[in-house]
C-alpha positions as CSV (number, residue, x, y, z in Angstrom):
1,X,17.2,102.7,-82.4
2,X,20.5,101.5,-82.8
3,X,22.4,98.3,-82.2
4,X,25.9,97.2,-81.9
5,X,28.4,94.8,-83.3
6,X,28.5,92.3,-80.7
7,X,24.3,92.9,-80.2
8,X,23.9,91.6,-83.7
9,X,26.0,88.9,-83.4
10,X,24.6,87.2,-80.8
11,X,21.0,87.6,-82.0
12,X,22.2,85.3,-85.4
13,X,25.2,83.8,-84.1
14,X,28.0,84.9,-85.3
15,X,31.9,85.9,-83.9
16,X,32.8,89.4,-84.4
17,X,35.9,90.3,-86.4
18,X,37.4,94.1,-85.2
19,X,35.2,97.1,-83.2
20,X,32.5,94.8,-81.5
21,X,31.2,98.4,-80.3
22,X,30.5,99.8,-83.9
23,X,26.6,100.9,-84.2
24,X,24.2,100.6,-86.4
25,X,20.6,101.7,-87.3
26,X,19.6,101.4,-90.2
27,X,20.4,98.5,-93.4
28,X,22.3,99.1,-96.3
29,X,23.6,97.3,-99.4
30,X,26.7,96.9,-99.0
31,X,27.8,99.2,-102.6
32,X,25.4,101.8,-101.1
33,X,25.7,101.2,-97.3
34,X,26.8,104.7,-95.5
35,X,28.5,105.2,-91.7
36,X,25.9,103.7,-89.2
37,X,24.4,101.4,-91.3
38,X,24.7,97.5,-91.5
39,X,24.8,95.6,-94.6
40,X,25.6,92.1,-95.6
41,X,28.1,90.0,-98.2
42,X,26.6,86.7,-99.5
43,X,27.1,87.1,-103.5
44,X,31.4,87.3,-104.4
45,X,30.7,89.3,-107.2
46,X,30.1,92.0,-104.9
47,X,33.4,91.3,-102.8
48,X,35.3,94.1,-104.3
49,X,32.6,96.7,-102.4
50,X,33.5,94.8,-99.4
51,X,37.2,96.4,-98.9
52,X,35.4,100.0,-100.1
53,X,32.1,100.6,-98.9
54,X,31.6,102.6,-95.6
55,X,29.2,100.1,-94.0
56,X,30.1,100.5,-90.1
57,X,29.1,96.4,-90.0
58,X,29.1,93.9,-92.3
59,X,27.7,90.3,-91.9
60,X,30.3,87.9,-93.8
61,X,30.5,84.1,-94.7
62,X,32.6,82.4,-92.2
63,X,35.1,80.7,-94.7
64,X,35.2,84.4,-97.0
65,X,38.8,85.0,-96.9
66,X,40.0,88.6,-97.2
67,X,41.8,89.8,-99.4
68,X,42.7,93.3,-97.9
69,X,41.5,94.7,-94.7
70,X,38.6,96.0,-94.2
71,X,37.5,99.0,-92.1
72,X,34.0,97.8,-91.2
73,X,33.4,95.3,-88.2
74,X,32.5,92.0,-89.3
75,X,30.1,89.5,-88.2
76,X,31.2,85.8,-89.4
77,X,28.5,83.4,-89.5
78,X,28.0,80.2,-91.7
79,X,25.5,81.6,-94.4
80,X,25.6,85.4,-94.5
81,X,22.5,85.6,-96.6
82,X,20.0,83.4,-94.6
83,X,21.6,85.4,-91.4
84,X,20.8,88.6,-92.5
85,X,17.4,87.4,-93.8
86,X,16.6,86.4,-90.4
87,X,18.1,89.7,-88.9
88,X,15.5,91.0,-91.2
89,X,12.8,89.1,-90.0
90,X,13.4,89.8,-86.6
91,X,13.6,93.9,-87.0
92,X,10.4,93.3,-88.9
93,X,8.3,91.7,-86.0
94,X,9.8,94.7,-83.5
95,X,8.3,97.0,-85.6
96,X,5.0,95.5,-86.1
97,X,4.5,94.1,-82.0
98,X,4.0,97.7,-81.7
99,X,0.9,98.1,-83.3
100,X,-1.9,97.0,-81.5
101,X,-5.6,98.6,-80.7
102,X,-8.7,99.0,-83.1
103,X,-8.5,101.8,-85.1
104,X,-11.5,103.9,-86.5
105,X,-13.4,103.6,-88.1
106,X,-13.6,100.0,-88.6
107,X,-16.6,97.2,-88.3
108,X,-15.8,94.2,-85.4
109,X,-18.9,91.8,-85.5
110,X,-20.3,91.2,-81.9
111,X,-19.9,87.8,-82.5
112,X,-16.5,88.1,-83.3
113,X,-13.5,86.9,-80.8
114,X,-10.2,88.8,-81.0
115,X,-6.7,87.6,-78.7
116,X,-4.4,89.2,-77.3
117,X,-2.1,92.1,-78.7
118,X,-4.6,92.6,-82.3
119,X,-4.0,95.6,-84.4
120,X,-6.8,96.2,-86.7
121,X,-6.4,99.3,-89.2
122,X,-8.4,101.7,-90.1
123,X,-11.9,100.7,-92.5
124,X,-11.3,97.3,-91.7
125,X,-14.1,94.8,-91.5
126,X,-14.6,91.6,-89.7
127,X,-17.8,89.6,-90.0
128,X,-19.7,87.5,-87.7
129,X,-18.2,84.1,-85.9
130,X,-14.6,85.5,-87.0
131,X,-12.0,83.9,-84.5
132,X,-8.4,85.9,-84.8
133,X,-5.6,85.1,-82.6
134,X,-3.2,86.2,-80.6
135,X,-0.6,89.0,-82.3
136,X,-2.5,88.9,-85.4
137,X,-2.0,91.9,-87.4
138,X,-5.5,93.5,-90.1
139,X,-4.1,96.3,-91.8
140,X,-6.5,99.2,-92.8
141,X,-9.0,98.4,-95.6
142,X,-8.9,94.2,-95.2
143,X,-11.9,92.3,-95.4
144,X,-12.6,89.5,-93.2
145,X,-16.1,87.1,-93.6
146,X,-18.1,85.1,-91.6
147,X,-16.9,82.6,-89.6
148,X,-13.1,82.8,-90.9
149,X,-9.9,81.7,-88.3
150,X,-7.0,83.9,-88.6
151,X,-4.7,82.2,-86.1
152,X,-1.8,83.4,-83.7
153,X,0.9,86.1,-85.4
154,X,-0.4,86.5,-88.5
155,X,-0.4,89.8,-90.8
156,X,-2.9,90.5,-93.3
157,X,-1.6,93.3,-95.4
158,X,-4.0,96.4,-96.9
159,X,-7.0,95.8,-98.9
160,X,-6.9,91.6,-98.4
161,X,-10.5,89.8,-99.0
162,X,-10.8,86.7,-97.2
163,X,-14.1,85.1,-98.0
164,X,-16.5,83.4,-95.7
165,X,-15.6,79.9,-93.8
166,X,-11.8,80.5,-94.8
167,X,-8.9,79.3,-92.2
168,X,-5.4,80.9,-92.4
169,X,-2.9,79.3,-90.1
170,X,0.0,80.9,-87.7
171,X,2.7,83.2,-89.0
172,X,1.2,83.5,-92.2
173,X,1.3,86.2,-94.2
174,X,-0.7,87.9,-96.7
175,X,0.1,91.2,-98.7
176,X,-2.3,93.5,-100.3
177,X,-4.7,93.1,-102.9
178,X,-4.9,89.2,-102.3
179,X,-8.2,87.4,-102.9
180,X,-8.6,84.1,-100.7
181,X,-11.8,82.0,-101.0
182,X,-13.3,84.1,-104.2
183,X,-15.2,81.3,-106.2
184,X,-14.2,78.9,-107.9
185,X,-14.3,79.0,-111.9
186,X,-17.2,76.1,-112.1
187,X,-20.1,76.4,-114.8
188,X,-22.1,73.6,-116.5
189,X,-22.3,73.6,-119.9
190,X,-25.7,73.4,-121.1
191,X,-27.9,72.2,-123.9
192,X,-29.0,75.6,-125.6
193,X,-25.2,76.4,-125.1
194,X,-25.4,78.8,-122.1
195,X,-23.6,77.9,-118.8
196,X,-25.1,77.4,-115.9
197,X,-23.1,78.3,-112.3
198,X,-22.0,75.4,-110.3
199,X,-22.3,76.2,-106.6
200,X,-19.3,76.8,-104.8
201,X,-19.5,75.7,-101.3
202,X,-16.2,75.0,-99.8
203,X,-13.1,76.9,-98.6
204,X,-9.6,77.7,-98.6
205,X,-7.3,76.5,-95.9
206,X,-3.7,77.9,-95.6
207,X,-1.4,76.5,-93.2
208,X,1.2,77.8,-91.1
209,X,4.5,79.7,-91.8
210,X,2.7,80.4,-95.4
211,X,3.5,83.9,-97.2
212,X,1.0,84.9,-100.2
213,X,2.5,88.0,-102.5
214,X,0.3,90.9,-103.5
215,X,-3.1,90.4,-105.9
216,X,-2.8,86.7,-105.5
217,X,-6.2,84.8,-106.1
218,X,-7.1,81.7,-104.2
219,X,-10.5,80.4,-105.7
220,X,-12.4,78.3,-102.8
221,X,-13.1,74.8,-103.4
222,X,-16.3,73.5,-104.6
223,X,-16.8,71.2,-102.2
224,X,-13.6,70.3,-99.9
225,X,-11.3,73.0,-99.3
226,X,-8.7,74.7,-101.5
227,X,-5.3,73.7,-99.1
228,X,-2.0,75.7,-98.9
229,X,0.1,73.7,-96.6
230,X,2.8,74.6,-94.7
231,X,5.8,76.9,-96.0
232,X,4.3,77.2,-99.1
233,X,5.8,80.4,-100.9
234,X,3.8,82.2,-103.3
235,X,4.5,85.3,-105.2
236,X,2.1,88.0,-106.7
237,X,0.0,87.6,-109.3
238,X,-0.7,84.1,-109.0
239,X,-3.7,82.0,-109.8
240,X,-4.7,79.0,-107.4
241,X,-8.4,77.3,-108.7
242,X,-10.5,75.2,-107.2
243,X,-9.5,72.0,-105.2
244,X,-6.3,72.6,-105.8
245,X,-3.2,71.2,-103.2
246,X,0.1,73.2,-103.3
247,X,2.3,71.1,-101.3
248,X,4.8,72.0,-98.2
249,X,7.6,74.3,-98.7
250,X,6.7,74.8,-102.8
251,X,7.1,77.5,-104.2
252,X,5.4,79.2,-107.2
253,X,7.0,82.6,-109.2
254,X,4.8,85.2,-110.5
255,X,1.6,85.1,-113.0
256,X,1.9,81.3,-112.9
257,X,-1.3,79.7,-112.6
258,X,-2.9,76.6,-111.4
259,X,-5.6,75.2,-113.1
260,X,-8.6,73.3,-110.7
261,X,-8.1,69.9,-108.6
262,X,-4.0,69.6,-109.5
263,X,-2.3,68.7,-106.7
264,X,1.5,70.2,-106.3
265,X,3.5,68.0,-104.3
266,X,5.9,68.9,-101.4
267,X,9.1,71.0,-102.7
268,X,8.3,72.1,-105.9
269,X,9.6,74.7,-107.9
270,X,7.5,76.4,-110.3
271,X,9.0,79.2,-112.4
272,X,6.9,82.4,-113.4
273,X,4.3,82.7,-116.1
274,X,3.9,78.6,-116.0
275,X,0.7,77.3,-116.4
276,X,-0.7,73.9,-115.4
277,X,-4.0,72.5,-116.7
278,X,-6.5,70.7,-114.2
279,X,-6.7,67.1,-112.0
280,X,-3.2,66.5,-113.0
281,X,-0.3,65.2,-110.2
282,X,2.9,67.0,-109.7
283,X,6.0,65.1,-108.3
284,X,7.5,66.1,-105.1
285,X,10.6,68.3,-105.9
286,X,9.6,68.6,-109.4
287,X,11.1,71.9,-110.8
288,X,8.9,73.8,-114.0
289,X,10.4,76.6,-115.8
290,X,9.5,80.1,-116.7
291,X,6.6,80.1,-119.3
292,X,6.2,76.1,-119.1
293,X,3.1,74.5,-120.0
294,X,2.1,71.6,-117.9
295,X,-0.7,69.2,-119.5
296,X,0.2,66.1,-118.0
297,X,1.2,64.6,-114.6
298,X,5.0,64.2,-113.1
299,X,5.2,60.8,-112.0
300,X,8.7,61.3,-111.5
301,X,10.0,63.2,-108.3
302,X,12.9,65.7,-108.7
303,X,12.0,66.1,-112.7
304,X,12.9,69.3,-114.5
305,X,10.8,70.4,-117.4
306,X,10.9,73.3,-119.6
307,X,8.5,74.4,-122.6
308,X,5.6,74.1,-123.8
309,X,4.0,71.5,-123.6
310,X,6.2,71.0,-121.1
311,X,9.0,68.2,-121.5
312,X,12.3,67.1,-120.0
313,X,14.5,70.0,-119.0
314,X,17.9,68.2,-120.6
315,X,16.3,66.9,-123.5
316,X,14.6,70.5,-124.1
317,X,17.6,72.1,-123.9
318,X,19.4,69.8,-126.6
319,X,16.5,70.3,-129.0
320,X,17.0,74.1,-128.6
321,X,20.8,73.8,-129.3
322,X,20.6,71.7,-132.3
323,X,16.9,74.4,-133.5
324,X,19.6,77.3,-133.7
325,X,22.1,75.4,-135.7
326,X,19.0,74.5,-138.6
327,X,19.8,77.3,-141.1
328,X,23.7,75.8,-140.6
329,X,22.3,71.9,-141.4
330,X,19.7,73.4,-144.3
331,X,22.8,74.7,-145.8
332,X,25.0,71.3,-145.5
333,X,21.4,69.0,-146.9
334,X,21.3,71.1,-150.0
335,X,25.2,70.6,-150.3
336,X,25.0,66.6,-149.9
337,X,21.8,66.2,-152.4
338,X,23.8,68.8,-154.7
339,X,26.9,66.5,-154.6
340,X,24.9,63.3,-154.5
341,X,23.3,64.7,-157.9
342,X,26.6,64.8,-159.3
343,X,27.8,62.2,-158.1
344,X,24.4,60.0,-159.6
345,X,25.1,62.1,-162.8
346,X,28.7,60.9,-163.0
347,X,28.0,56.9,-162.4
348,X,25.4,56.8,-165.2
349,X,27.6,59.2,-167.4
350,X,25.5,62.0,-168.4
């Protein structure tokens, strides 16, 4: 399937520069890109491949000014990178509107209630009382259990386990591997030193316009619900626990993990590998680094932290600067006590 020029530009708004007739149809980056294929210039480290690659269209900043010509066709538009990410996102949902039907084999509950336009792969499984909507898309090998809502245009990618009573909102998405409602990590410690299991009896509930990377875990609540809310972002390998509220639009980097009852405010940033202990508060906006340890509340919205335990991200950064220059001040200390002592030495003539 190919598209033109001026197509593309009106699907993201933008003003064509040159052949508004070029095709394209396939992507490309733009160091890479070959004849017939599209690719975009957000980064200006890459501008030098603009005036060299052999991209037939290239989607541009509108204030990028050019230094040479360039041979491609250009589509202008105010943030090349969000623009082609939505071109992107729109190629995506043509090619998965086309899969619909029940493949087999596969296991569909009588009880369950399926909308309009479903695709459900091969080996998948839906249990009793399951409600999906419309344009919802099971690929092959995903469990779904009793009495769990999938709502409108959803995907849920290969191999996903969504446990009983869960709810996932619209346009969510969930890629493979991902484990949503598994237990919660609850044991009672007890007097002959063994643990005994604490009963966990609630769910998960994941709003809308939520995407979930690969071999997540979501642990269901004990009682109350485990909540995702809206445009949350998270990548793969993450750990959510029990009770835990992650916060519109944050977003949370790989093989960080969230310890039971913490609530993550709206807008937060967390970096990969952080971890953050239980029933503690994060700040809306609050921004964690990479490998961060987090054993106390943010009161403070907007806050940057860094290290472990975690601590202000400007201070931490100081304390670092002055840790590398240590050998340098060891060297000066024994230098001043040396001249002190002869300066001691010298007053009480000895």
């Amino acid at each position: 399937m190919q598209f033109s020029a001026a197509q593309i530009a009106m699907l993201i708004d933008g003003k064509v520069e040159g052949d508004a007739s070029a095709l394209v149809g396939s992507f490309g980056k733009i160091e890479e890109a070959k004849a017939g294929q599209l690719a975009f210039l957000a980064n200006p480290k890459y501008e030098e491949h603009l005036y060299t690659t052999q991209a037939s269209v290239i989607i541009i900043n509108e204030s990028l000014e050019l230094k040479q010509p360039v041979q491609a066709a250009l589509i202008r538009v105010p943030d090349a990178y969000s623009a082609f990410a939505g071109l992107l996102n729109k190629y995506q949902e043509l090619m998965t509107q086309q899969l619909t039907g029940i493949q087999q084999p596969s296991y569909v509950s009588a009880s369950a209630k399926l909308g309009e336009n479903v695709f459900l792969g091969a080996f998948a499984y839906l249990g009793d009382n399951v409600t999906i909507g419309n344009n919802v898309k099971i690929f092959p090998g995903a469990f779904v259990g009793n009495n769990v809502t999938i709502d409108d245009n959803s995907i849920i990618h290969p191999g996903v386990k969504i446990y009983h009573d869960c709810k996932i909102g619209k346009n969510v998405t969930i890629h493979a591997g991902t484990v949503i409602g598994g237990d919660g990590f609850g044991f009672a410690p007890q007097p002959d030193g063994s643990y005994k299991k604490v009963p966990q009896i609630g769910n998960v509930v994941i709003e809308d316009f939520v995407e979930i990377g690969s071999n997540a875990t979501i642990d269901r609540a004990t009682i109350g619900s485990t909540l995702i809310k809206s445009g949350a972002k998270l990548d793969n390998l993450i750990q959510v626990a029990h009770n835990v509220e992650v916060g519109n639009n944050t977003v949370i980097a790989a093989q960080a993990g969230v310890s039971g009852s913490t609530k993550l405010g709206n807008h937060v940033m967390i970096g990969g590998q952080a971890g953050i202990v239980g029933h503690i508060h994060i700040a809306d906006g609050s921004k964690i680094n990479a490998q961060s340890g987090v054993s106390k509340s943010i009161k403070m919205p907007n806050s940057a932290v860094t290290g472990s335990p975690a601590h202000d991200y400007t201070s931490a950064l100081r304390s670092q600067a002055i840790t590398r220059k240590l050998p340098e001040l060891e060297k000066k200390v024994a230098e001043l006590e040396k001249l002190i002592q002869q300066l001691m030495a010298e007053k009480i003539g000895i």
